[in-house]
C-alpha positions in Angstrom: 4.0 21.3 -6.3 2.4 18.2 -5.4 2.2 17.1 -8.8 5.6 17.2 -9.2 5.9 15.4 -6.0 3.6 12.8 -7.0 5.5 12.3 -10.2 8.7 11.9 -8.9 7.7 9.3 -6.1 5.6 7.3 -9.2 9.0 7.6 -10.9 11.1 6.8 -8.2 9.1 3.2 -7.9 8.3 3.1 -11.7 12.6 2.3 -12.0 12.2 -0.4 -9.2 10.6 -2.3 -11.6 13.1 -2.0 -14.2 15.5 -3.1 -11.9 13.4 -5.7 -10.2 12.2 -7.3 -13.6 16.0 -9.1 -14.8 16.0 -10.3 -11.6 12.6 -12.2 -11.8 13.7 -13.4 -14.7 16.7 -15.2 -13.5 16.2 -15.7 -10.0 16.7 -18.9 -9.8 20.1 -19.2 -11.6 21.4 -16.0 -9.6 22.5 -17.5 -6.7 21.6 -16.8 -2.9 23.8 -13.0 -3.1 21.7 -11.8 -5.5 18.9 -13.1 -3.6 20.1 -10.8 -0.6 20.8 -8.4 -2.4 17.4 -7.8 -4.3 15.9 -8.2 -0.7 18.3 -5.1 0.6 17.0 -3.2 -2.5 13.3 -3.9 -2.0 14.0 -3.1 2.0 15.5 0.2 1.3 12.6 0.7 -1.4 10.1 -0.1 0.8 11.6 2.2 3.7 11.4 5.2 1.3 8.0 4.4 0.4 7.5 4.1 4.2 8.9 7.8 4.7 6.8 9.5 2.4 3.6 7.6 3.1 4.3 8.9 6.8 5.2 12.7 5.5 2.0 12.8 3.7 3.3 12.4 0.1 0.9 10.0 -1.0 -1.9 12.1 -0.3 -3.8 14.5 -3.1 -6.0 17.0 -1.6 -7.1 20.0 -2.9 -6.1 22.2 0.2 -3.6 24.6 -0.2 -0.9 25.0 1.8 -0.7 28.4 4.9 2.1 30.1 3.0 0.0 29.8 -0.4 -2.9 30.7 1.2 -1.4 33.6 2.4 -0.6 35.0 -1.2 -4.2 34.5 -2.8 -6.2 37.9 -3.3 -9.1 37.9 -1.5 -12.3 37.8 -4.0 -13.5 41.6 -3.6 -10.0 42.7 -4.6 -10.2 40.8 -7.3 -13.4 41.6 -8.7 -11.9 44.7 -8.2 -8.8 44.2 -10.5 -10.8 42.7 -13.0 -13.2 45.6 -13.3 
């Protein structure tokens, strides 16, 4: 499930870019609104990025999670199952 996470939030800032890049390349014929408004986007990006950096979304460990562990045979009963 992290993965997935992961993926989503590299998405996520993978289309800022796409938005971010006409910009750059007119920037300076775009006028002061545009200018705001590209700083309102990046704000609100960088908030989000904020909010999952805080929630622990950026991490990758290999620990699994109480509920998951919860579910996992314990090795005996599976040496069992296997024999």
């Amino acid at each position: 499930v992290r993965y997935y996470r992961f993926a989503l939030l590299f998405l996520l800032f993978d289309v800022e870019v796409v938005f971010l890049f006409p910009w750059a390349t007119q920037a300076g014929a775009l006028g002061w609104g545009a200018f705001g408004a590209i700083l309102v986007f990046i704000g609100l990006m960088l908030a989000g990025w904020a909010y999952e950096w805080r929630r622990g979304g950026m991490e990758w460990d290999e620990t699994l999670p109480e509920a998951a562990a919860e579910h996992e045979p314990e090795p005996a009963a599976a040496e069992r199952a296997a024999a």
